[in-house]
C-alpha positions as CSV (number, residue, x, y, z in Angstrom):
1,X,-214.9,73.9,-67.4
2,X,-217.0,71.4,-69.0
3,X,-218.2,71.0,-72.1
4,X,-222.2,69.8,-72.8
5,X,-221.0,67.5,-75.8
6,X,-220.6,63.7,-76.4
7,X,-222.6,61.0,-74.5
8,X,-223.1,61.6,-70.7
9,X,-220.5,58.6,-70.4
10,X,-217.9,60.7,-72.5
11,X,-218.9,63.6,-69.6
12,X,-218.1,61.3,-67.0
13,X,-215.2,60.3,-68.1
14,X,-213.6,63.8,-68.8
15,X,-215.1,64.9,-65.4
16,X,-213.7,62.4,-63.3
17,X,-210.2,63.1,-65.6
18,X,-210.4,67.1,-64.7
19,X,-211.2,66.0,-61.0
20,X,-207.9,63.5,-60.9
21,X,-205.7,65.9,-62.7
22,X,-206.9,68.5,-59.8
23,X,-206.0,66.3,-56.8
24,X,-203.0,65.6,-58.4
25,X,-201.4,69.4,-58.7
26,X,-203.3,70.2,-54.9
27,X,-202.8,67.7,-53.0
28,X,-205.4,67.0,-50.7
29,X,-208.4,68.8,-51.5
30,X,-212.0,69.3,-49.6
31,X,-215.4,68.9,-52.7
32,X,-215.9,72.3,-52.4
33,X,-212.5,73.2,-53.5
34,X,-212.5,70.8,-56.3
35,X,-215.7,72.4,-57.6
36,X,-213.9,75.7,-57.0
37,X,-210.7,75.3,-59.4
38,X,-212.5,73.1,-61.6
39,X,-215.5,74.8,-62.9
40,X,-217.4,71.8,-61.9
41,X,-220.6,71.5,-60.0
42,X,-220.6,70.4,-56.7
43,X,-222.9,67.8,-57.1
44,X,-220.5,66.9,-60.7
45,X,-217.4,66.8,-58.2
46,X,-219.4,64.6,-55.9
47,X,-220.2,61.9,-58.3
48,X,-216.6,61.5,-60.0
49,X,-215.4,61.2,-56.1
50,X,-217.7,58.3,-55.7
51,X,-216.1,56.8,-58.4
52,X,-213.0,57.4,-58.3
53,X,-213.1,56.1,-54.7
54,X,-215.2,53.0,-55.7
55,X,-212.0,52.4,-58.1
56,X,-209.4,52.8,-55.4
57,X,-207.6,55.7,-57.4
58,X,-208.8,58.4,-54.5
59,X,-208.8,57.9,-50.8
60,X,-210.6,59.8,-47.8
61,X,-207.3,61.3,-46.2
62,X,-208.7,63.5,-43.3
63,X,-210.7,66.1,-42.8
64,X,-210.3,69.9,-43.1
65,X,-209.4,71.9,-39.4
66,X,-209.5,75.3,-38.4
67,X,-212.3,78.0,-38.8
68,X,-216.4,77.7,-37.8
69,X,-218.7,75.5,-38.7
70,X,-218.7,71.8,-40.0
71,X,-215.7,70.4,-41.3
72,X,-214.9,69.0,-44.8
73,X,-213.5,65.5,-46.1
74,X,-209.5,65.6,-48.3
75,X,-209.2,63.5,-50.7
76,X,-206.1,62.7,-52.4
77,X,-204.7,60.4,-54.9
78,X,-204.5,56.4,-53.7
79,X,-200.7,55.9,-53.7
80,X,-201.0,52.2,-54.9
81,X,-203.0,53.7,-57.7
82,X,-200.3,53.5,-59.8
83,X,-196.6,52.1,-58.9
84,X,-193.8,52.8,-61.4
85,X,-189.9,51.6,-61.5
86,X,-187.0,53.4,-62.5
87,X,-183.8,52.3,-63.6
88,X,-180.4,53.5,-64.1
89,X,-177.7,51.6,-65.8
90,X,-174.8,52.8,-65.9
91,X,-170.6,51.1,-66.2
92,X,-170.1,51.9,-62.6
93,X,-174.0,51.8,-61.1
94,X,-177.3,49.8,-61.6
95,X,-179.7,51.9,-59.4
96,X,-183.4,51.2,-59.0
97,X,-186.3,52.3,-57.3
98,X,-190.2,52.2,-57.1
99,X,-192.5,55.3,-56.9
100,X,-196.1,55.7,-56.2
101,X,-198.6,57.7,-58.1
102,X,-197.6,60.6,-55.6
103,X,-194.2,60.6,-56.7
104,X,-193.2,59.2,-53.1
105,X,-190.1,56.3,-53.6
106,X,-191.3,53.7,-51.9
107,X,-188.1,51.6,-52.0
108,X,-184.7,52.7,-53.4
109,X,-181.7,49.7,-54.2
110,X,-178.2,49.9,-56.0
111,X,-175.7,47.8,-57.3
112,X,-172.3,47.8,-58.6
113,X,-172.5,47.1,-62.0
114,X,-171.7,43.6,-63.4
115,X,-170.0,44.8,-67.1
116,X,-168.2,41.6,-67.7
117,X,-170.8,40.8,-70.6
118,X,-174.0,42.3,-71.8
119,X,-176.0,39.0,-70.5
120,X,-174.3,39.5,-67.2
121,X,-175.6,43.1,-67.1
122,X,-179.2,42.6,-68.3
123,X,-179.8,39.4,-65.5
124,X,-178.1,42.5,-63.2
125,X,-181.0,44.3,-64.2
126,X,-183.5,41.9,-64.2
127,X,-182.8,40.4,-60.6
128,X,-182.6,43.8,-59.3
129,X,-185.9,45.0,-60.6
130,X,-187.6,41.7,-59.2
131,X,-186.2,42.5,-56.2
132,X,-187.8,45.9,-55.6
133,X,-190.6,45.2,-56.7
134,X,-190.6,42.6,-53.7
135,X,-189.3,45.1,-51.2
136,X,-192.5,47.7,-52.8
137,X,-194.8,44.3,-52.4
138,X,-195.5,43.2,-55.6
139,X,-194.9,41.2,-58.9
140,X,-193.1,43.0,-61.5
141,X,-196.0,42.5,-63.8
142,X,-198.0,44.6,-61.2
143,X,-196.2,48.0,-62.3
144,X,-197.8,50.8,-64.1
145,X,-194.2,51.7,-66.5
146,X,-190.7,51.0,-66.3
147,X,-188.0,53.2,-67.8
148,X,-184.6,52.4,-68.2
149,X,-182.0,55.1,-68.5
150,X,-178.6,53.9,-70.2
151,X,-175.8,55.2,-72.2
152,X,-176.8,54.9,-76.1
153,X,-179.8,55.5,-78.0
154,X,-182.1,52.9,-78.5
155,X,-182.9,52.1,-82.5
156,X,-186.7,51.0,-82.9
157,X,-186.7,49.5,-86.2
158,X,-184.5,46.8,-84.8
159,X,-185.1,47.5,-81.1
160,X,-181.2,47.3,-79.7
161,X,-179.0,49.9,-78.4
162,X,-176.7,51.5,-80.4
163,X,-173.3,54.3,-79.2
164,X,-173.1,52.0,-75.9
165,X,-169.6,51.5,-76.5
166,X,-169.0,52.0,-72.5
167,X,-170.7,48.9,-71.9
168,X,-169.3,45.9,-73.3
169,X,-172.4,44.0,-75.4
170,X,-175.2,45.9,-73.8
171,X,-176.0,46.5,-77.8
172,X,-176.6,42.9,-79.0
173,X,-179.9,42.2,-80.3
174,X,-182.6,40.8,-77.8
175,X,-181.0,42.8,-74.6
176,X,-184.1,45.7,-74.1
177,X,-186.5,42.6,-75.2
178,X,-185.4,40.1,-72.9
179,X,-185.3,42.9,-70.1
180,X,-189.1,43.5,-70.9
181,X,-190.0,39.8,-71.3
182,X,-188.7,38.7,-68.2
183,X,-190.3,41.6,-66.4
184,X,-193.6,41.0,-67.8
185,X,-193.8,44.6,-68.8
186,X,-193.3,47.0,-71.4
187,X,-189.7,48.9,-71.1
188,X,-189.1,51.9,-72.0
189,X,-185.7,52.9,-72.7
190,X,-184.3,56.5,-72.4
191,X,-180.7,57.8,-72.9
192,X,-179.5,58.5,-69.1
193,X,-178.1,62.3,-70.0
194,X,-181.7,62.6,-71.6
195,X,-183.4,61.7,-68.3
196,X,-181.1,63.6,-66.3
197,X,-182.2,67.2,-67.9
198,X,-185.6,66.1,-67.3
199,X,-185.0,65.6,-63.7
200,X,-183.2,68.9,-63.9
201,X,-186.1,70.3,-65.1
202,X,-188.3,69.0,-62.6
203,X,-186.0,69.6,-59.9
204,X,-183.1,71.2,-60.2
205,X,-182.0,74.2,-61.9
206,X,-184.1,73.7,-65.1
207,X,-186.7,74.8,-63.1
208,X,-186.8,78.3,-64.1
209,X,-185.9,77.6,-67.4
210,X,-188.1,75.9,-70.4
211,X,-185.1,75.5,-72.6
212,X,-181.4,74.6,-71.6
213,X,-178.9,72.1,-72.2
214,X,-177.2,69.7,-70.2
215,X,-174.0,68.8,-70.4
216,X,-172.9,65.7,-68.2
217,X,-169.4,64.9,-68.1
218,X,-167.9,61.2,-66.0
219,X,-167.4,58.1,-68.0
220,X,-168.5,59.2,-70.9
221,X,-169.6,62.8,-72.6
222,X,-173.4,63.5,-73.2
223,X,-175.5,66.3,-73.7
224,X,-179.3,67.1,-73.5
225,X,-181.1,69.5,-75.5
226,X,-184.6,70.8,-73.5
227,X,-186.4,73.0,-75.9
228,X,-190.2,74.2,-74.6
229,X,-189.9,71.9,-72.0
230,X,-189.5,69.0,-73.9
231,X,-185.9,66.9,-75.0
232,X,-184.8,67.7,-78.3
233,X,-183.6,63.7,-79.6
234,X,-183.2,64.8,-83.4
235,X,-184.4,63.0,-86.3
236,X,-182.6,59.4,-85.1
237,X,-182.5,60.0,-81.2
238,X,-178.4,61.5,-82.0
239,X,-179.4,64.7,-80.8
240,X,-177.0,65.5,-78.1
241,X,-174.3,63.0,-78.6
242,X,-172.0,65.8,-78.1
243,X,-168.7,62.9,-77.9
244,X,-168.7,62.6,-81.5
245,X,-167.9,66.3,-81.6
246,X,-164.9,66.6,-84.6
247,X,-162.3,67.6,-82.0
248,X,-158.8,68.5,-83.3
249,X,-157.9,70.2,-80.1
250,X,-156.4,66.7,-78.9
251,X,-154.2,64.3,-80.2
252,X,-156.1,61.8,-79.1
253,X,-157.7,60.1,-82.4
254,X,-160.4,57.8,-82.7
255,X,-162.8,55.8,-85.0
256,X,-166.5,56.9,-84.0
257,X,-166.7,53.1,-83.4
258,X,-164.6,52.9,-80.4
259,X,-165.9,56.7,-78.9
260,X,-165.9,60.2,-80.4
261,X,-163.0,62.5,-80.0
262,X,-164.6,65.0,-77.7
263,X,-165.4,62.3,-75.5
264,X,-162.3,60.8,-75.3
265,X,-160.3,64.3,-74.7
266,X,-162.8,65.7,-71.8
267,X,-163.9,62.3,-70.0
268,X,-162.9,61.2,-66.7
269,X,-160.3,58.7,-68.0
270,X,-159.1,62.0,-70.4
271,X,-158.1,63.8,-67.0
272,X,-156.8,60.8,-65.7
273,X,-154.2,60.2,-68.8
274,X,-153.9,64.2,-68.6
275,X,-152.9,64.0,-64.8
276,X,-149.9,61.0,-66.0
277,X,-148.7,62.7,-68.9
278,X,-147.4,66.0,-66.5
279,X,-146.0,63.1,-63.8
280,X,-149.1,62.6,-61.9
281,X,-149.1,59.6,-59.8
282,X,-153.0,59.0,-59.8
283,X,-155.3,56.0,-60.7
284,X,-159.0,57.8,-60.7
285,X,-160.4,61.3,-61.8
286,X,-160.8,61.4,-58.0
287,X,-157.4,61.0,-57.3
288,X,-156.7,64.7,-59.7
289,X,-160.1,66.1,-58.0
290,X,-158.9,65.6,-54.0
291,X,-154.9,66.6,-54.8
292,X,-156.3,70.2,-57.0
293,X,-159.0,70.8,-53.9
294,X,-155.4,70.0,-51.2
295,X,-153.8,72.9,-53.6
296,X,-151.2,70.7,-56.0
297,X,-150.2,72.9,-58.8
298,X,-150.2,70.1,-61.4
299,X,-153.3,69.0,-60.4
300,X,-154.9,72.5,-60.8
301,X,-153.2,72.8,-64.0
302,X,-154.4,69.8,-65.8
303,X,-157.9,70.9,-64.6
304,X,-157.8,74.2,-66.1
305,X,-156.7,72.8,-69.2
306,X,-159.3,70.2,-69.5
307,X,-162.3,73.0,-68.6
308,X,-160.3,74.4,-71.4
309,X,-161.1,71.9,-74.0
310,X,-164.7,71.3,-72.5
311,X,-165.4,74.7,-73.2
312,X,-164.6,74.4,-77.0
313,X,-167.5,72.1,-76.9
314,X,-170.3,74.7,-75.2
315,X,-169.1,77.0,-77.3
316,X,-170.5,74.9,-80.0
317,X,-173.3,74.2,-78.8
318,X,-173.9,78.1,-77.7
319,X,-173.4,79.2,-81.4
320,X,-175.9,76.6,-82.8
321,X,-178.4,76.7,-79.7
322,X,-178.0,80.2,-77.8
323,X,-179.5,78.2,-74.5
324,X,-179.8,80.8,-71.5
325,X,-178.7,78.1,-69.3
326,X,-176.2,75.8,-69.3
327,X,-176.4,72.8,-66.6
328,X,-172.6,70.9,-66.0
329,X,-173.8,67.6,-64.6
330,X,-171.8,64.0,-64.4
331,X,-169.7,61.9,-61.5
332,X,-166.3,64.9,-63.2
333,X,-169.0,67.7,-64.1
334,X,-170.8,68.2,-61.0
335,X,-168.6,66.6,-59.0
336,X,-165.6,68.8,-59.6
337,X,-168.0,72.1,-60.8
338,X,-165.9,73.9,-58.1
339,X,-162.9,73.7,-59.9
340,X,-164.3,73.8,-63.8
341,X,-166.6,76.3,-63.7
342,X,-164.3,79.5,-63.3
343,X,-161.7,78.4,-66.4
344,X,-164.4,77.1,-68.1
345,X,-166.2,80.8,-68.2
346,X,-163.3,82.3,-68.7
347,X,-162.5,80.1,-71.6
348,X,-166.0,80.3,-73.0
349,X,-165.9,84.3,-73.2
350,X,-162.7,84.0,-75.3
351,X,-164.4,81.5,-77.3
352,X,-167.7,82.7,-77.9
353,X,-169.7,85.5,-77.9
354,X,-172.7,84.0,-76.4
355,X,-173.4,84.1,-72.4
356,X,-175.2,81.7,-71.3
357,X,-176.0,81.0,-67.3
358,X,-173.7,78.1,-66.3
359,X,-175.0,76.2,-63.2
360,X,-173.5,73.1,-61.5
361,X,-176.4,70.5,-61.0
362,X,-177.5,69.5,-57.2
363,X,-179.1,66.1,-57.7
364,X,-176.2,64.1,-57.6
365,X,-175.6,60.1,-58.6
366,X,-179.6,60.0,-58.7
367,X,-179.8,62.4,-61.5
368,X,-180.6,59.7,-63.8
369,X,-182.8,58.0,-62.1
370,X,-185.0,60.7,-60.8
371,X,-185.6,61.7,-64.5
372,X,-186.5,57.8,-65.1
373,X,-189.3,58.4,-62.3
374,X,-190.5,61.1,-63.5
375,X,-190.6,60.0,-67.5
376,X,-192.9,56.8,-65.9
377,X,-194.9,58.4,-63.4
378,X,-195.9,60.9,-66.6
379,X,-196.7,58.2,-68.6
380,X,-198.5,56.5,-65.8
381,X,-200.7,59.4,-64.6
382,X,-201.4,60.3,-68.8
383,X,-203.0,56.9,-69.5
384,X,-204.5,57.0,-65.8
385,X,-206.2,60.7,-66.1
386,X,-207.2,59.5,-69.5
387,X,-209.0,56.2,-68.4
388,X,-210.4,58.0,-65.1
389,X,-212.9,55.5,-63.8
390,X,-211.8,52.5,-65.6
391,X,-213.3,53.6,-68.9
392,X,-211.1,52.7,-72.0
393,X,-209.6,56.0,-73.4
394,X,-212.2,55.1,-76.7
395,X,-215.0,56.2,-73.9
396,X,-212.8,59.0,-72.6
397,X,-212.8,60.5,-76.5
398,X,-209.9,62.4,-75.1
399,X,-206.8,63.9,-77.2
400,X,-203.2,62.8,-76.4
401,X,-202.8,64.0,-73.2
402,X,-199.1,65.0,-71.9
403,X,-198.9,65.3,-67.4
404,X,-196.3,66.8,-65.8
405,X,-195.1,65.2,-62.7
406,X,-197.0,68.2,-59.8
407,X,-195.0,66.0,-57.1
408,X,-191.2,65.4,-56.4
409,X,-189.9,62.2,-56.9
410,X,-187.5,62.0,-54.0
């Protein structure tokens, strides 16, 4: 539906936005059908085609087959329209990868990550984004939006990381700066449990759900709080940083300096030091996972115990956030989910009277990422659908405009 307000170059704008926006939740789409879900004349739909292809953001894919009579040019969204990067950094991983505008991943790298120093990481980073980029094509300068998921929370006042503990001067000043500098682009930096729900809720078992919470448990301990859709980061981006938890259930004890107490008693290392303790002989969470799968009693045991003490932790959550869902992600959460999720119920009634849905997530070590993708591409296709044609968003006179990605990044 139009509106007959503004200039006719505000009109045009805002046509060839509704027309963009269209192609992008169809897919390839004939003029007539464009006029038909958006209110638009045909002769309207024509003209913001003509530009739109003139501006290389459409292209003529095909034409329509089956049925009588003539048949009818698709158009779809240019792929090269807009090219986004995603990152993942992480104390085990870097990952990267470059999506088009149709959420297709063009090219898809990963590295073991270089934690010896935060310099040594952030040149990790760099190289590997230049890289891509060169696989995808293109300078690094060419992209549309980067986003960086890491441990932490970034501060902007000072714009550093801060509650990186895991990796080891990743929060000195001039780290996310020189990342962007030497990249020649804007970075945006998201907590990597943050972008993970996201990605759940794009893909995964968020789908059905507006508001859930994921709770990824590996290295470290994190939790995402989706609310309508959107994450919940609290008044300083600390929402969710569920590892500072007050946690006397352990006698592990810590300074919040060096990790939070929940953190330390339910993280991968926890089960690790859990396994020892009852005369394990094991070096990785693994090592517990594959011997409790093979039927060893300790192993099973020390599993139980630890689902025991995660659940003390949903239960808090539960009683200050009732979610319906609750998502276990992480290398330990998701990766073991077939051996947590029973004692972990069964602790969590005792606990708590709330009952939410607990799900084990699907997406794997590219949880992260795939939420990173789909935070850029939504940025990407926002300040695209609002420029349409080329026009500055001053000639669009549009409103903050918020796009869900319509197309799996995958």
């Amino acid at each position: 539906m139009t509106f007959e307000v503004g200039t006719p170059r505000v009109l045009r704008a805002m046509n060839e936005r509704t027309v963009l926006q269209a192609i992008d939740e169809r897919g390839a789409i004939s003029r007539a059908e464009l006029s038909r879900v958006t209110g638009l004349s045909k002769p309207t739909v024509s003209l913001a085609l003509a530009r739109l292809h003139s501006t290389r953001l459409v292209r003529e894919v095909g034409r329509t087959s089956g049925g009588r009579g003539a048949t009818a040019l698709l158009y779809d969204l240019d792929p090269r329209a807009a090219l986004v990067l995603g990152l993942d950094v992480g104390r085990r991983w870097v990952r990267a990868a470059i999506a088009d505008v149709t959420g297709e991943v063009v090219v898809r790298r990963s590295q073991r990550s270089r934690i010896r120093s935060g310099q040594a990481l952030r040149e990790q980073v760099i190289d590997l984004s230049r890289a891509v980029a060169a696989d995808a094509g293109l300078e690094t300068t060419e992209l549309a939006r980067v986003v960086m998921g890491t441990p932490g929370v970034l501060e902007p006042a000072a714009h550093r990381l801060r509650l990186a503990p895991s990796l080891p001067g990743w929060q000195k000043p001039g780290v996310v700066d020189g990342i962007s500098a030497a990249l020649g682009v804007e970075l945006q930096v998201e907590n990597d449990v943050n972008l993970a729900a996201i990605a759940e809720h794009a893909h995964g078992e968020g789908r059905t759900e507006d508001s859930f919470v994921f709770l990824s448990v590996g290295t470290g301990v994190g939790l995402a709080i989706m609310i309508d859709g959107r994450v919940f980061r609290g008044s300083a981006g600390l929402a969710g940083e569920i590892g500072y938890l007050p946690f006397p259930h352990t006698s592990v004890k810590s300074d919040w300096r060096q990790g939070g107490a929940f953190d330390l008693a339910v993280c991968a290392e926890a089960l690790v030091r859990a396994a020892r303790e009852v005369g394990m002989t094991v070096r990785t969470a693994e090592d517990v996972v594959g011997m409790a799968r093979a039927g060893d009693a300790n192993a099973l045991e020390v599993i139980r115990k630890q689902a025991g003490l995660l659940a003390v932790g949903v239960a808090a959550v539960t009683a200050v956030l009732d979610p319906p869902l609750v998502v276990l992600g992480g290398g330990l959460g998701a990766g073991a989910a077939d051996l947590l999720m029973e004692p972990l119920a069964s602790a969590l009634r005792d606990l708590s009277p709330s009952r939410p849905r607990l799900a084990a997530s699907a997406l794997g070590a590219g949880a992260v990422l795939d939420g990173a993708l789909v935070t850029a591409l939504d940025s990407a296709k926002a300040e695209l659908f609002s420029n349409g044609s080329g026009q500055g968003q001053s000639d669009a006179g549009a409103a903050d405009v918020r796009v869900e990605s319509s197309r799996r990044t995958s």
